[in-house]
BALOBA-1460 file (C-alpha; in Angstrom, 3 decimals):
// residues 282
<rec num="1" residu="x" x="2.088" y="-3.520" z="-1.121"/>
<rec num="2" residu="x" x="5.331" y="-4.333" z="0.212"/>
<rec num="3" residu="x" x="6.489" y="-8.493" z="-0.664"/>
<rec num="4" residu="x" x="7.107" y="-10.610" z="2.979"/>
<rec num="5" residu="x" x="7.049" y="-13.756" z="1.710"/>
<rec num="6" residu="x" x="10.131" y="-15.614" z="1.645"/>
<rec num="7" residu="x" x="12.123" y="-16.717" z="-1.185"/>
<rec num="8" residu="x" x="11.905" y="-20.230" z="-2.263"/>
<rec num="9" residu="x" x="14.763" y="-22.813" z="-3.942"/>
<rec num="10" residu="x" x="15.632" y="-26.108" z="-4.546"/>
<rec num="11" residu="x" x="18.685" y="-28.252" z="-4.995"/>
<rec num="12" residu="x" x="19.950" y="-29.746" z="-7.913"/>
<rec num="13" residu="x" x="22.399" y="-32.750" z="-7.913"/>
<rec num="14" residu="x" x="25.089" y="-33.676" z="-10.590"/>
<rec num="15" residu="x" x="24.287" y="-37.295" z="-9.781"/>
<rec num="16" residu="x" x="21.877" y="-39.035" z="-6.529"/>
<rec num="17" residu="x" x="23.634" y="-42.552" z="-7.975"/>
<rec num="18" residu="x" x="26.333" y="-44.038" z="-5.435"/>
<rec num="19" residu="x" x="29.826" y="-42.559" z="-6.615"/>
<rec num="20" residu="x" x="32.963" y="-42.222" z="-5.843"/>
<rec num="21" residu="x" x="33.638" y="-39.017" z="-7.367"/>
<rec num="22" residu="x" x="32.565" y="-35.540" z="-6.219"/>
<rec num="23" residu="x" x="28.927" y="-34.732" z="-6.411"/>
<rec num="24" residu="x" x="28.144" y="-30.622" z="-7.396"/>
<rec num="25" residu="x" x="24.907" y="-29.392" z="-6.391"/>
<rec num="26" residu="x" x="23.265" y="-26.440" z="-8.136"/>
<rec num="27" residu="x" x="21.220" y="-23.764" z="-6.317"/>
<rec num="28" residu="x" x="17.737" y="-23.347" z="-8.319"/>
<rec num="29" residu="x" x="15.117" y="-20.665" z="-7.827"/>
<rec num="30" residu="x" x="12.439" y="-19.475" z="-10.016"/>
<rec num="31" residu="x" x="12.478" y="-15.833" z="-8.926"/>
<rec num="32" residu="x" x="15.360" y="-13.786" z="-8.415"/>
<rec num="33" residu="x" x="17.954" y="-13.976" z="-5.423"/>
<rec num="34" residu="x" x="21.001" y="-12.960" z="-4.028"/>
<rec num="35" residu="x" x="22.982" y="-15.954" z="-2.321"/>
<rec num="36" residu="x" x="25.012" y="-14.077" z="0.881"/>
<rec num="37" residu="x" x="27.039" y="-16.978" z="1.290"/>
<rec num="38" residu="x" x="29.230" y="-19.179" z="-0.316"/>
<rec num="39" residu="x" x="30.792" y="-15.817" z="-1.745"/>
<rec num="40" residu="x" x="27.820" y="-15.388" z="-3.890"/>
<rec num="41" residu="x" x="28.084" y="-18.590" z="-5.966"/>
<rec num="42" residu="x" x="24.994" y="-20.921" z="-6.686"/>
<rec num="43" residu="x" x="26.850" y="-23.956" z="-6.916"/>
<rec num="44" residu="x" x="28.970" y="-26.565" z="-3.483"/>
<rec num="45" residu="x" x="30.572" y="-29.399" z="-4.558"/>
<rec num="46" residu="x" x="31.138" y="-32.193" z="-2.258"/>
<rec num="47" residu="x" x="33.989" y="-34.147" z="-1.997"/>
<rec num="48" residu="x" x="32.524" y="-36.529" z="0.766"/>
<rec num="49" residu="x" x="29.513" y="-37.096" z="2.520"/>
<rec num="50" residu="x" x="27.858" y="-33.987" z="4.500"/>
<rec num="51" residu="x" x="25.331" y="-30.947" z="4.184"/>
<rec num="52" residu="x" x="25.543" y="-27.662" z="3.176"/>
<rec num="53" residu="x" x="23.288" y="-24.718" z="3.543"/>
<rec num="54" residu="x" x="22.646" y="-22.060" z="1.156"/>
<rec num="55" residu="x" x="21.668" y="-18.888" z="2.828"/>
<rec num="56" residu="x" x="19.761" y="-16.123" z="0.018"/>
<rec num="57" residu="x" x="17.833" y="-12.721" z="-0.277"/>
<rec num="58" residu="x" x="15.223" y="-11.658" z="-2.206"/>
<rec num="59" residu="x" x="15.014" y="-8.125" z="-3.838"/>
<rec num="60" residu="x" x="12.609" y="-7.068" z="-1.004"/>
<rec num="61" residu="x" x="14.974" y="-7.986" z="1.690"/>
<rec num="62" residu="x" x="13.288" y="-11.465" z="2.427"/>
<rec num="63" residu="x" x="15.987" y="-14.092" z="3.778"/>
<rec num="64" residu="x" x="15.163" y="-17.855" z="2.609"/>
<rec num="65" residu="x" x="17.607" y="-21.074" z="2.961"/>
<rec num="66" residu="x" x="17.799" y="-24.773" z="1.969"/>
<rec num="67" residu="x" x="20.023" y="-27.263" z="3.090"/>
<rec num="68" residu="x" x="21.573" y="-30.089" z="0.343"/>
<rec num="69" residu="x" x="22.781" y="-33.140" z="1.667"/>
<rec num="70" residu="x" x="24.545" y="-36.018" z="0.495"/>
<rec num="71" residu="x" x="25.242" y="-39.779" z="1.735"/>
<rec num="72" residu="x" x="26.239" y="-41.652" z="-0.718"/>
<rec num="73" residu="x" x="29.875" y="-40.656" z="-1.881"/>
<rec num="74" residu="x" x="32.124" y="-43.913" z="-1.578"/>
<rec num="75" residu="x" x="35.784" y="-43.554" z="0.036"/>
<rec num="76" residu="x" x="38.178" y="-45.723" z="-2.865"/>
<rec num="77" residu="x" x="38.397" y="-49.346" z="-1.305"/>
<rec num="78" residu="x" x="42.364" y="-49.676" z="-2.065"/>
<rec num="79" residu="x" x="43.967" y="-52.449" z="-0.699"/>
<rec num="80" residu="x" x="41.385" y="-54.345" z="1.160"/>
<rec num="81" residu="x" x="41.671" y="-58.107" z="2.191"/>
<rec num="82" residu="x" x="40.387" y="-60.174" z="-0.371"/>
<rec num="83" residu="x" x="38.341" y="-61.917" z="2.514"/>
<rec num="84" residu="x" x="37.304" y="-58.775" z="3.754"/>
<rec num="85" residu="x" x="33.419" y="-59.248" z="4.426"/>
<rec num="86" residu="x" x="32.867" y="-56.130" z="6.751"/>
<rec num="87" residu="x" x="32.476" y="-53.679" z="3.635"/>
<rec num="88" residu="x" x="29.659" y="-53.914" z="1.699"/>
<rec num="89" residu="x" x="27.670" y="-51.906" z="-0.649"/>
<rec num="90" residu="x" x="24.336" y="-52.704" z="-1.655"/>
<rec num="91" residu="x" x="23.886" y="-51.388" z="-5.695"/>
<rec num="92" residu="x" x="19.908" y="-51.588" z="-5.435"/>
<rec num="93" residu="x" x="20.143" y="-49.091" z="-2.439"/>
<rec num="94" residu="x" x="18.895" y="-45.694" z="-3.640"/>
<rec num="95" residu="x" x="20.437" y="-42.692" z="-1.980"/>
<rec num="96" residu="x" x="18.920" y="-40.498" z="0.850"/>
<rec num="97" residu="x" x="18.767" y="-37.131" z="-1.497"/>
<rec num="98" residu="x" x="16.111" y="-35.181" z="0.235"/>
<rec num="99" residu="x" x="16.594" y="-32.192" z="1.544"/>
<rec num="100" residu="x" x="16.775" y="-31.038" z="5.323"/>
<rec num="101" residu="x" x="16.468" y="-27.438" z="6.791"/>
<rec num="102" residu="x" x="19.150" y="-25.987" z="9.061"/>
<rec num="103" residu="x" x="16.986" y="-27.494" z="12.140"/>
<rec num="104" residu="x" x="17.715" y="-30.948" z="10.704"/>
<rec num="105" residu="x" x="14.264" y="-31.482" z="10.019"/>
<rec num="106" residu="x" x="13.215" y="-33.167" z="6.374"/>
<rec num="107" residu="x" x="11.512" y="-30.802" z="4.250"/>
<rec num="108" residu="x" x="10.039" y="-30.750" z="0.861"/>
<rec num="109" residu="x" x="12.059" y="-28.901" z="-1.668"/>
<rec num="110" residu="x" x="8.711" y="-27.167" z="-2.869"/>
<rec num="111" residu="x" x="8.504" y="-26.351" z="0.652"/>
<rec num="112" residu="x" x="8.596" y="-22.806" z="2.185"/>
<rec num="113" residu="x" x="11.704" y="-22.346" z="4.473"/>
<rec num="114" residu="x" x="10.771" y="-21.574" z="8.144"/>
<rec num="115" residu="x" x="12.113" y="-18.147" z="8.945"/>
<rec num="116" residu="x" x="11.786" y="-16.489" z="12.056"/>
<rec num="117" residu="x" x="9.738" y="-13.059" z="12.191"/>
<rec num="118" residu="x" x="12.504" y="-11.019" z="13.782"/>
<rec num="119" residu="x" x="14.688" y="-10.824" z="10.890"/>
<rec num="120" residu="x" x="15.472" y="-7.197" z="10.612"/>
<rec num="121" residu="x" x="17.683" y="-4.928" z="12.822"/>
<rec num="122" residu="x" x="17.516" y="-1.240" z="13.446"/>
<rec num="123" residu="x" x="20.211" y="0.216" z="13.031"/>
<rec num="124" residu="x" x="20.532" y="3.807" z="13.596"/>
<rec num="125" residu="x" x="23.392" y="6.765" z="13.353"/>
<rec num="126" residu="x" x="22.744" y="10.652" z="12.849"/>
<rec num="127" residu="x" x="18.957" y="11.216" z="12.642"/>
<rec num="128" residu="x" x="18.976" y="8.095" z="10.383"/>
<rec num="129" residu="x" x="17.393" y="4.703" z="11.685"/>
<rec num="130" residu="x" x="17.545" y="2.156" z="9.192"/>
<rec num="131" residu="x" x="16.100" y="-1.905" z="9.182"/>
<rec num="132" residu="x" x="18.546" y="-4.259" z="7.896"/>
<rec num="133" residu="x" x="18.185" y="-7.936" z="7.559"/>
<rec num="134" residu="x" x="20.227" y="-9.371" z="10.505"/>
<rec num="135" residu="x" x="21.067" y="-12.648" z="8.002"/>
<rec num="136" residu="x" x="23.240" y="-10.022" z="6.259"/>
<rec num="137" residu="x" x="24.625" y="-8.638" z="9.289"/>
<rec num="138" residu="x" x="25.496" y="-12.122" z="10.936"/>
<rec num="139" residu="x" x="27.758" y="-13.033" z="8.068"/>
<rec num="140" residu="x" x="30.176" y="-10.397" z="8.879"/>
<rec num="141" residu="x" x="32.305" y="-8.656" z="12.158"/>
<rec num="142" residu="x" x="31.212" y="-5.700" z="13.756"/>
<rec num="143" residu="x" x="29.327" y="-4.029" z="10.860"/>
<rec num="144" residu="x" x="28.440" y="-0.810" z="11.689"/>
<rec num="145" residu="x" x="26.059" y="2.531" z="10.017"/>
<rec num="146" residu="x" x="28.162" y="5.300" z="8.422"/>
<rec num="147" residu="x" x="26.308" y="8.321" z="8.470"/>
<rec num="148" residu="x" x="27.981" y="11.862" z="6.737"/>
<rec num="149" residu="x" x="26.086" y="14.965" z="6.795"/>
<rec num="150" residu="x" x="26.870" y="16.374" z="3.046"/>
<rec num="151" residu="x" x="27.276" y="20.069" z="2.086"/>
<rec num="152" residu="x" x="24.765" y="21.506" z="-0.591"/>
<rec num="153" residu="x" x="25.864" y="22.743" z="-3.957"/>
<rec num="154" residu="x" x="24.847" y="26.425" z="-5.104"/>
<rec num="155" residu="x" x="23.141" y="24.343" z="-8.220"/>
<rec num="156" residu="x" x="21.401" y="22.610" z="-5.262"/>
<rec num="157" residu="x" x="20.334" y="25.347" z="-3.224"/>
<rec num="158" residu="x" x="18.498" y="26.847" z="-6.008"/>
<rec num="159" residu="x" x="16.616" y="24.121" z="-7.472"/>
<rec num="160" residu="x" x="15.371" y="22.656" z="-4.042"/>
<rec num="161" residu="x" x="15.921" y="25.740" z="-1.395"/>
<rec num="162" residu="x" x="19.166" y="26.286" z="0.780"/>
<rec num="163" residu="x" x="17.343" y="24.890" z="3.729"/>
<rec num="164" residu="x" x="17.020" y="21.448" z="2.668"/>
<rec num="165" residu="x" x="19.656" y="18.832" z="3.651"/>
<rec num="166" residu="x" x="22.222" y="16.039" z="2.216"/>
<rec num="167" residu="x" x="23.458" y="12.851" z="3.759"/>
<rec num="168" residu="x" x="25.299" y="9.350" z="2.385"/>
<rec num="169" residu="x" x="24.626" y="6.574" z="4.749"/>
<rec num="170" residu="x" x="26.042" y="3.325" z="4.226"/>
<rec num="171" residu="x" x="26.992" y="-0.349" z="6.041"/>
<rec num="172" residu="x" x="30.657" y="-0.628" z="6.901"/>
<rec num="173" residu="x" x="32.767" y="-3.371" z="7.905"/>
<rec num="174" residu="x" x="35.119" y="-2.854" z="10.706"/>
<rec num="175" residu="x" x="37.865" y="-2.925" z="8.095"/>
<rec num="176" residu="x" x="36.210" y="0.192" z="6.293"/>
<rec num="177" residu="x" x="34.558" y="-2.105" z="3.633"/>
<rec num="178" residu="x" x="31.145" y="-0.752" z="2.627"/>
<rec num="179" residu="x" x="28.631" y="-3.902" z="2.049"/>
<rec num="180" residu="x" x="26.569" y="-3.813" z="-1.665"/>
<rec num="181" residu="x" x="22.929" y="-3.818" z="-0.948"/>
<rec num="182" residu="x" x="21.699" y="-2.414" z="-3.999"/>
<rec num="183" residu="x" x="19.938" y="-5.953" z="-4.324"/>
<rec num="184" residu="x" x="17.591" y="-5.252" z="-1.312"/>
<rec num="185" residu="x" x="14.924" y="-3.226" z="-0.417"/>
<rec num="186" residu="x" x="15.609" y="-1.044" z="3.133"/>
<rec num="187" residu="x" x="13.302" y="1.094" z="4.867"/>
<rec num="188" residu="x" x="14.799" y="4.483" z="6.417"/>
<rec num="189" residu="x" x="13.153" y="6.641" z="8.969"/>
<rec num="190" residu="x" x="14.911" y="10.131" z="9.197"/>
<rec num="191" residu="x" x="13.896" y="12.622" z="12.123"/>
<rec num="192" residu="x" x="13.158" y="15.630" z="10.462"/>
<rec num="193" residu="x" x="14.116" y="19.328" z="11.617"/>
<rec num="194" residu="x" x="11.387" y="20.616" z="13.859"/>
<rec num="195" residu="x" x="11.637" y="24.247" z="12.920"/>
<rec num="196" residu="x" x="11.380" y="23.290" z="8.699"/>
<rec num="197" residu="x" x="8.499" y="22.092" z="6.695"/>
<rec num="198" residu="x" x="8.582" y="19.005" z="4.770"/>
<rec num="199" residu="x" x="8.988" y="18.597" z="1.455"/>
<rec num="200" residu="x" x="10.112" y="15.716" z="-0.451"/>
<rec num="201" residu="x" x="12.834" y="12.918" z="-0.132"/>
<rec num="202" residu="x" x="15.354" y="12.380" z="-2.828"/>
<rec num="203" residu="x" x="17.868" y="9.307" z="-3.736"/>
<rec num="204" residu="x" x="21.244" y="10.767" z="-5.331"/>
<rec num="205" residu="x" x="22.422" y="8.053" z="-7.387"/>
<rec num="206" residu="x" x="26.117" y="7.575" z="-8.909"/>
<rec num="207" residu="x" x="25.550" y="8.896" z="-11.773"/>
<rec num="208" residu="x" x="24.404" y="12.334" z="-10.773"/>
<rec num="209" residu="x" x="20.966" y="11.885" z="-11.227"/>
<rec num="210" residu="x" x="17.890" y="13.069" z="-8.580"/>
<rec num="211" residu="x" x="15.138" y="10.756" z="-8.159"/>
<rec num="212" residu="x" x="12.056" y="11.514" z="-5.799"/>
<rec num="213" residu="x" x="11.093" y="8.837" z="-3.859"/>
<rec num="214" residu="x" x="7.951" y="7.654" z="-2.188"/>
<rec num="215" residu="x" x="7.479" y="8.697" z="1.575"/>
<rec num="216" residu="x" x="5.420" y="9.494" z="4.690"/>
<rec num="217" residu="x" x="5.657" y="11.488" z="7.643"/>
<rec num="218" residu="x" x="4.243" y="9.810" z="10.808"/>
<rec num="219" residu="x" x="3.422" y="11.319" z="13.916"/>
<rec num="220" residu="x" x="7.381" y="11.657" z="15.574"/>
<rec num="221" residu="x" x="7.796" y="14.410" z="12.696"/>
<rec num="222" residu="x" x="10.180" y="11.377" z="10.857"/>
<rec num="223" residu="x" x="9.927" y="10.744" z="7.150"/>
<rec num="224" residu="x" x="9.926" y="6.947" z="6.735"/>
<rec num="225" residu="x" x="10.697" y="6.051" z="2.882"/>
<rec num="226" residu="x" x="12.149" y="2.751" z="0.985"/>
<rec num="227" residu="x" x="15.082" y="2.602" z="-1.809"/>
<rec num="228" residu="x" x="17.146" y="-0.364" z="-2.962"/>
<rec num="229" residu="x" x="20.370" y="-0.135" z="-0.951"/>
<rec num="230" residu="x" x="22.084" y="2.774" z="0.594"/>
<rec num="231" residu="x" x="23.657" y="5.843" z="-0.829"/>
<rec num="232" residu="x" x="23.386" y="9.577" z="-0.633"/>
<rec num="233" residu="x" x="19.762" y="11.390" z="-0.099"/>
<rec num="234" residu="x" x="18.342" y="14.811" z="0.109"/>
<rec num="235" residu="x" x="16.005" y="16.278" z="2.575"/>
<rec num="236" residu="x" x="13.919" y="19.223" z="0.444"/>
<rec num="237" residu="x" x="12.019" y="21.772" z="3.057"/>
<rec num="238" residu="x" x="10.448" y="24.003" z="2.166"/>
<rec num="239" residu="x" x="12.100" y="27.360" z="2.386"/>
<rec num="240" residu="x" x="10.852" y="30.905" z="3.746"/>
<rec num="241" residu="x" x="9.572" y="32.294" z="0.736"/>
<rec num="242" residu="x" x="7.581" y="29.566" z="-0.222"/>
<rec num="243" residu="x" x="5.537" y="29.811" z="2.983"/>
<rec num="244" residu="x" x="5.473" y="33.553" z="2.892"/>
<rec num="245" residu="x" x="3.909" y="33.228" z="-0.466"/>
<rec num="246" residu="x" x="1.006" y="30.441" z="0.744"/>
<rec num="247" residu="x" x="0.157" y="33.014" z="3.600"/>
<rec num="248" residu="x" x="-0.645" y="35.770" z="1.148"/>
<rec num="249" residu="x" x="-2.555" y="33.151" z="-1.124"/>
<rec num="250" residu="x" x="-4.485" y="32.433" z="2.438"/>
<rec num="251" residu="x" x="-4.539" y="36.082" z="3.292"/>
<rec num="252" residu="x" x="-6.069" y="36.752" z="-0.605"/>
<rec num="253" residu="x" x="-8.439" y="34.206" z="-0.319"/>
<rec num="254" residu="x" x="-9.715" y="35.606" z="2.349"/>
<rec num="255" residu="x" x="-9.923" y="38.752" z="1.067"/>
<rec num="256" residu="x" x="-11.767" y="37.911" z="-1.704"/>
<rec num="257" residu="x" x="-14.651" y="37.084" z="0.511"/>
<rec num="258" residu="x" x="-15.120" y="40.072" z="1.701"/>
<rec num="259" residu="x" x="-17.036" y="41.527" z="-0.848"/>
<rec num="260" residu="x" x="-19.619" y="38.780" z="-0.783"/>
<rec num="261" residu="x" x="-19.868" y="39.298" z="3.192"/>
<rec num="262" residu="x" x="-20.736" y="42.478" z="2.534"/>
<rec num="263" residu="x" x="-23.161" y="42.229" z="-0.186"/>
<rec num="264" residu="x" x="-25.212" y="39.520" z="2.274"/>
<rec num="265" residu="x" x="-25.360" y="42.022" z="4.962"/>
<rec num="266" residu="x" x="-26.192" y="44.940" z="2.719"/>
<rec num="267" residu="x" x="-29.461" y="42.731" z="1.664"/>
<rec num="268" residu="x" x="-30.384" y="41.445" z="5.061"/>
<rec num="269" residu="x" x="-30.429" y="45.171" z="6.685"/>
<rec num="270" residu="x" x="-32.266" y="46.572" z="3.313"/>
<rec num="271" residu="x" x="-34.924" y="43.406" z="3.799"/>
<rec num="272" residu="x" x="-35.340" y="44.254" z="6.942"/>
<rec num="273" residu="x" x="-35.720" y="47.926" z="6.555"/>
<rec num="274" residu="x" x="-38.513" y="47.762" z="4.018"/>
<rec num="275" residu="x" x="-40.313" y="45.099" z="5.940"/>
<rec num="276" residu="x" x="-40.371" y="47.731" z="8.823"/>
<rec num="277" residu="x" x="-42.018" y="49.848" z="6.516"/>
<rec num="278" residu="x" x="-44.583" y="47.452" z="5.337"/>
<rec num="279" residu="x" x="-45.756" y="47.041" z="9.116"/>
<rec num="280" residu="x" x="-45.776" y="51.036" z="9.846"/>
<rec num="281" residu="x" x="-48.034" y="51.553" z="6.545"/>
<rec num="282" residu="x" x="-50.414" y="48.479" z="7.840"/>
């Protein structure tokens, strides 16, 4: 079964006593996540009052987010009046150091985050639609689906058949970046080719290496499969010979009945011969 739920944090603070110094909070999280902002890192430090949200992934795709805040940095008091009575701190005043969500609304750090159910996009190119998280997507510019139809190798062709297919799919920036999503889980739907016969799916990874992957074919004739990230993949139909040589197992099979066909109706007509004689001798 395929994880939903959303990732969970909290927030750890270098200090919740009034200071004027910076304050560094610490992103904590018992399970394992990718933060997609911030450039990646798990630590903000703030140099004055504010909040800042911390936007993560999950390995299955799942978006989560927490929001730190902090009120009780003090600006220096240089050069104040000594009669100066407006400013005043109170040092038995503990600091506001919960935590709010993006909505502004207090939440419990051991909280779930509220996400919103539409949180993946389809995104589609070729005969390739794929669901990304659109959390991902909205921290970048006109990100777009590469798709490249790949050309088999004679190695290929002979281990899995000359009709089966290649493709590399990937998530570009409009600078020609490709995005890393080798972190989370993505779910691909590819239409397959009405005139071949399923086989398997495939992942290519760098290395060389084949893997066969997990996968369905639902009623559109599309094979719908999961794999961490994006890369290159191979479509494996079955070719000609293979289905020639299932017809003549059918075609044997059948065959092979015959005899027994026979043999029943060879003993039904000689049963009913003799019990014709029976009744002629009676």
């Amino acid at each position: 079964m395929i994880d939903t739920e959303a990732p969970t944090a909290t927030i750890e603070y270098s200090t919740t006593e009034s200071t004027e110094n910076p304050v560094v909070v610490t992103l904590k999280s018992d399970e394992e996540v990718t933060i997609i902002n911030n450039d990646g890192q798990n630590t903000y430090t703030f140099t004055e009052n504010g909040e800042f949200t911390f936007e993560f992934v999950d390995k299955n795709g799942n978006v989560g987010s927490v929001t730190a805040k902090v009120n009780w940095i003090e600006k220096k008091q240089d050069n104040l009046p000594e009669d100066n009575t407006d400013i005043t701190t109170n040092p038995n005043e503990k600091p506001d150091n919960k935590l709010e969500n993006n909505t502004g609304t207090t939440i419990n750090p051991n909280e779930k985050p509220v996400i919103s159910e539409d949180i993946y996009v389809d995104m589609s190119a070729g005969n390739v639609i794929i669901k990304v998280p659109n959390l991902i997507l909205s921290k970048y510019e006109n990100v777009s689906l590469d798709y490249q139809k790949l050309t088999l190798s004679d190695d290929q062709k002979e281990i899995y058949g000359e009709n089966s297919e290649i493709y590399e799919v990937s998530l570009e920036t409009k600078d020609s970046k490709k995005l890393n999503l080798s972190n989370i889980v993505l779910t691909q739907t590819v239409k397959l080719s009405p005139n071949k016969e399923f086989d398997a799916i495939y992942a290519i990874r760098e290395d060389g290496s084949i893997i066969k992957l997990d996968s369905k074919v639902n009623s559109n004739n599309e094979v719908v499969f999961e794999d961490n990230g994006l890369g290159k993949y191979m479509i494996s139909y079955k070719s000609a010979a293979s289905n020639d040589e299932e017809k003549e197992d059918d075609l044997k099979e059948k065959v092979n009945y015959i005899p027994y066909i026979l043999g029943g109706i060879t003993v039904l007509l000689a049963g009913g011969v003799i019990c014709t004689i029976m009744i002629k001798k009676k």
